[in-house]
C-alpha positions in Angstrom: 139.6 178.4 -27.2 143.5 178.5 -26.6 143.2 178.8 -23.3 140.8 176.1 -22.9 143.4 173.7 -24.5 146.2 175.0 -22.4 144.1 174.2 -19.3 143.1 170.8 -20.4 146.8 170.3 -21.4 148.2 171.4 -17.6 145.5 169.0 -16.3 146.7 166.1 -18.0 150.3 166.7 -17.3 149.3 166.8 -13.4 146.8 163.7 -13.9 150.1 161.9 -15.6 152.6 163.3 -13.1 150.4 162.0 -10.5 151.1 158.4 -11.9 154.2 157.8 -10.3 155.5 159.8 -7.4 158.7 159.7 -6.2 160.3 158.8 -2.8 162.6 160.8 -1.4 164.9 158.4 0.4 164.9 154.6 1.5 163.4 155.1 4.9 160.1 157.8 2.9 159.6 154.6 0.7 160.3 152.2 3.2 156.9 154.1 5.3 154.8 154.4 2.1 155.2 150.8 2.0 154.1 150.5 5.8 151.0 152.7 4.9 150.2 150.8 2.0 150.7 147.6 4.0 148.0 148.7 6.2 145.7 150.1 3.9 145.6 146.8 2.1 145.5 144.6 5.7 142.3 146.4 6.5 140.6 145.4 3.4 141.4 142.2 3.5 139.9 142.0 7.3 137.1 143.2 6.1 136.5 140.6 3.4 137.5 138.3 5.7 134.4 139.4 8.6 132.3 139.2 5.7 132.9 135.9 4.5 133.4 134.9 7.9 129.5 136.2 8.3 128.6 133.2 6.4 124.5 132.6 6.0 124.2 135.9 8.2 125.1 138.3 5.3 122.9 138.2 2.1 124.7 137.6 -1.2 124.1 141.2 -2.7 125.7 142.4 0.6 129.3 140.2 0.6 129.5 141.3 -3.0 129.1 144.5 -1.7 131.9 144.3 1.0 134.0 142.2 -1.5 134.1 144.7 -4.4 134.8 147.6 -2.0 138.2 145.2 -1.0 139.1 144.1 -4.1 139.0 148.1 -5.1 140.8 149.5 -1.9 143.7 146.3 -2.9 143.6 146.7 -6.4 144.0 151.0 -5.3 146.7 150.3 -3.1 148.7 148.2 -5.8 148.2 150.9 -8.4 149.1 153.5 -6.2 152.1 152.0 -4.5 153.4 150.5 -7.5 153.3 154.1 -9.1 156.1 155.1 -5.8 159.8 155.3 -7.9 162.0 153.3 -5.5 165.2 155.5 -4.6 167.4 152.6 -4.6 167.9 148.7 -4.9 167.0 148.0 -1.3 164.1 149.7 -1.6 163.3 147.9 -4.9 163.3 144.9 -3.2 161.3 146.2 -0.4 158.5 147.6 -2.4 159.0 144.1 -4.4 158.0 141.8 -2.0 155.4 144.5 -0.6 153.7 143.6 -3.7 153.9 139.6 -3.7 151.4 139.8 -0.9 149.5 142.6 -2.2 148.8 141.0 -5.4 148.0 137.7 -3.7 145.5 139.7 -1.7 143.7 141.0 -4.6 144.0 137.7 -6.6 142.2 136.2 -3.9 139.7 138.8 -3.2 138.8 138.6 -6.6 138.5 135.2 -7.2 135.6 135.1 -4.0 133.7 138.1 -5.4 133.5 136.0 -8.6 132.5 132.8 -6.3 129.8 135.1 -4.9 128.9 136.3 -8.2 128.2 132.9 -9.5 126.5 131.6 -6.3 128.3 131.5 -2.8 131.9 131.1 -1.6 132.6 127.2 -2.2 134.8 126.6 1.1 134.8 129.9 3.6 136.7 128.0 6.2 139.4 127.7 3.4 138.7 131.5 2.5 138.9 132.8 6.2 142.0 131.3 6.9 143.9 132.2 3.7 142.7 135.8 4.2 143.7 135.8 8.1 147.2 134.7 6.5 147.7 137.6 4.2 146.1 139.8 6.8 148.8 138.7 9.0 151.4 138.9 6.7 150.4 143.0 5.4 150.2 143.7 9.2 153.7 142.0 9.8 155.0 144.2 7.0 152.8 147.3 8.3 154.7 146.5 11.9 158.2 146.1 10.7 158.4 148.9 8.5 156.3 151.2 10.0 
């Protein structure tokens, strides 16, 4: 039985270690940041397609697509914002990395709960404030990369 609870107790250190990892200079976070960048660009294109699609796609489908964004955002803030910054540059950095992120997820969300309750009320609107963010994460992805 001890040895049972030592396992579970090395696990949970690792699972809590895991939490927040560190970078090991300005120019590791400064690429994390890229990566994450990226990683959050794509979902957003996605969601963007999808709501592009319009009448094309069924509901149970963009809800689909639109959960699996808001996750791979909502995954990308909680990971990156888990990334200790090694300095006050890279504070800022990851800071403003973030801004957009979060924007991308708040307005991810907010159309899966538009398709929840019936349909996304103005997908012009949606498209092109998801073709901004996109823009601005790939921006970011570019310069920092």
């Amino acid at each position: 039985m001890k040895a049972a609870g030592g396992t579970l107790a090395v696990a949970l250190a690792l699972a809590v270690a895991g939490c927040s990892s560190p970078a090991w200079n300005d120019r590791d976070y400064e690429l994390k940041a890229a990566a994450s960048a990226g990683t959050a660009a794509s979902a957003v294109g996605a969601a963007r397609l999808a709501v592009a699609g319009g009448d094309r796609l069924t509901r149970p489908y963009l809800k689909v697509v639109l959960t699996g964004a808001a996750e791979q955002v909502q995954g990308v803030n909680d990971q990156f914002g888990g990334v200790q910054p090694p300095s006050e540059r890279a504070q800022e950095l990851g800071e403003a990395l973030l801004r957009v992120t979060e924007r991308a997820e708040k307005t991810v969300s907010g159309l899966l709960v538009q398709v929840r309750r019936d349909r996304v009320r103005d997908p012009g609107a949606a498209v092109r404030d998801l073709a901004a963010i996109g823009e601005s994460l790939r921006r970011f992805e570019d310069e920092h990369g």
